[in-house]
N, C-alpha and C positions, 0 to 999 in steps of 0.2 A: 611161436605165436607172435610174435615180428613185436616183442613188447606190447602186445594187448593185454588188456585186465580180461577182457569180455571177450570170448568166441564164441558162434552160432552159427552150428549145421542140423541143417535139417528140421528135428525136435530137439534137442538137446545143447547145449549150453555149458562153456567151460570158465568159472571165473578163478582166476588166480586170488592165494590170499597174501596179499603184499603184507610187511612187515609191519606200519603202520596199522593192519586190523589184525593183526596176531597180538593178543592180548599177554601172553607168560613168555615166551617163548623167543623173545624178541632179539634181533641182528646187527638189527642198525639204528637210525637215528629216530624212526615213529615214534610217537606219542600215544600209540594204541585209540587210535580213534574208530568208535566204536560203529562208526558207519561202513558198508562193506565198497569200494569203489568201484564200478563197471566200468569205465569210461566216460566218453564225449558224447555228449546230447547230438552231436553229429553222425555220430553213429550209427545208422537206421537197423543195425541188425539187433540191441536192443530192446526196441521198439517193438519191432518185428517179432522176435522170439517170445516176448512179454504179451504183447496183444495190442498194448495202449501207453500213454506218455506216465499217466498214473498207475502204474499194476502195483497188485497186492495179490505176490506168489504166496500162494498154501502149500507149504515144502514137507514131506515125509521120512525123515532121516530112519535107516534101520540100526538097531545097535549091532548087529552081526557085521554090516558096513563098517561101521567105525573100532571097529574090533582089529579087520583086517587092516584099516589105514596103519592104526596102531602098529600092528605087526609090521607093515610095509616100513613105517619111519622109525623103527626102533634103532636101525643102522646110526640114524642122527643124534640119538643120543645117546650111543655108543661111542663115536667119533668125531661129530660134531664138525659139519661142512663151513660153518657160522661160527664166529666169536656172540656166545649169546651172553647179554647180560645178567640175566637169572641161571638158578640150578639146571638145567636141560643133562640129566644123568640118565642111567636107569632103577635109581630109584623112583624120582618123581613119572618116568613111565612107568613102573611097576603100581604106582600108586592110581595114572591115568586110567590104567586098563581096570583094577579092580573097579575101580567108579561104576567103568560104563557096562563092566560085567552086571552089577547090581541092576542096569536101569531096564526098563522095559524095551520090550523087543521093538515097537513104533514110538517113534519120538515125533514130536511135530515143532514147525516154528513159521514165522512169515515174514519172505523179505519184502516188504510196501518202499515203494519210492521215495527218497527225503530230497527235500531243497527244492521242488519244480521250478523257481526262479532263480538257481543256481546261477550267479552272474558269470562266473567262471565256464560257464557249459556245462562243467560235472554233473555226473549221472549217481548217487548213491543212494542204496536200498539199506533197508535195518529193520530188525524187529523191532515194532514200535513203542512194544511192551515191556523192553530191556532197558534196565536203569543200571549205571554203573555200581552196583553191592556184591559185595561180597556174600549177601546170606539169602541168594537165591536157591532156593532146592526145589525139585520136580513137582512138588506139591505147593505152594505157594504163588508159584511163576512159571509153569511146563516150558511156554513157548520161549520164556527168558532165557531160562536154564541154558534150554536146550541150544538157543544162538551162545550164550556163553562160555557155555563147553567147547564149542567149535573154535571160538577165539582162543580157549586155553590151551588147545590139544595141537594144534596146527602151527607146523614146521611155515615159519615165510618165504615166501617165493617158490619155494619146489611144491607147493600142497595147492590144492583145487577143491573149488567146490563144483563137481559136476547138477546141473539141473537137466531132469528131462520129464517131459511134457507127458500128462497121464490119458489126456482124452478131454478130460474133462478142464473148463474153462478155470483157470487159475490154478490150478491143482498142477504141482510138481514132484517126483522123486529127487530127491537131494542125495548125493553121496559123496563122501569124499576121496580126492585120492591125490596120492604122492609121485612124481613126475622125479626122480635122483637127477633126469639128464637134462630138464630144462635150465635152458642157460641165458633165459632172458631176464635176468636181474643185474 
């Protein structure tokens, strides 16, 4: 991906989750910041894939999706590609997976654009309704949750959040998945 955060063909959209918005899981030097980064506001293929400068994606994560990512990055914390700072064993995946076994089969969340006068250029989305707590549960905060898990679950730099476009105006499929052989980091 020639070091892009942001790809876009077609309908569909590939955003890398760099280590700084991997929230447990972490590699390197991020701070877990909680916004997701897509790139340069020069970028017109965000734009473009989005609709508008402002979007506010309605994203549909499945848990049978994140079941398989699971499976897919279990390797990493068996053997661990990364010096990670925290636990990254299999227990703490053993413990991922019952999670998302319990959750319901549609999860929902919404990435809306932050900073539109990014002096920097940067282009960053986030669910709006995600507060940095620990004591979000599906019932309380669905949409929170559910971007929260994504940051706890997710390997940095080999993992992706795939988007692809449903028909319908703002309306996204989210799924995630793990790339072993990307080596743009």
């Amino acid at each position: 991906m020639a070091n892009r955060n942001f790809r876009y063909i077609d309908d569909w959209a590939s955003i890398r989750l760099v280590d700084s918005f991997v929230k447990e899981n972490k590699a390197g030097t991020g701070n877990g910041e909680a916004s997701l980064y897509l790139g340069s506001k020069y970028d017109p293929d965000i734009f473009d894939f989005f609709g508008e400068e402002a979007f506010d994606a309605h994203c549909t994560l499945l848990k049978d999706d994140i079941l398989d990512y699971l499976e897919a990055v279990k390797w990493e914390y068996t053997f661990h590609r990364f010096d990670y700072r925290n636990k990254v064993d299999l227990e703490s995946w053993k413990k991922k997976v019952d999670e998302v076994s319990s959750l319901p089969e549609e999860l929902h969340f919404n990435l809306t654009r932050k900073r539109l006068q990014d002096k920097s250029g940067r282009v960053y989305a986030q669910e709006l309704t995600y507060k940095r707590s620990s004591g979000l549960t599906l019932e309380n905060n669905h949409k929170a949750y559910v971007y929260d898990l994504i940051r706890r679950i997710a390997i940095p730099e080999v993992s992706f959040l795939m988007l692809t476009k449903t028909g319908d105006w703002g309306e996204y499929i989210a799924k995630l998945y793990y790339d072993p052989n990307n080596t743009d980091y």
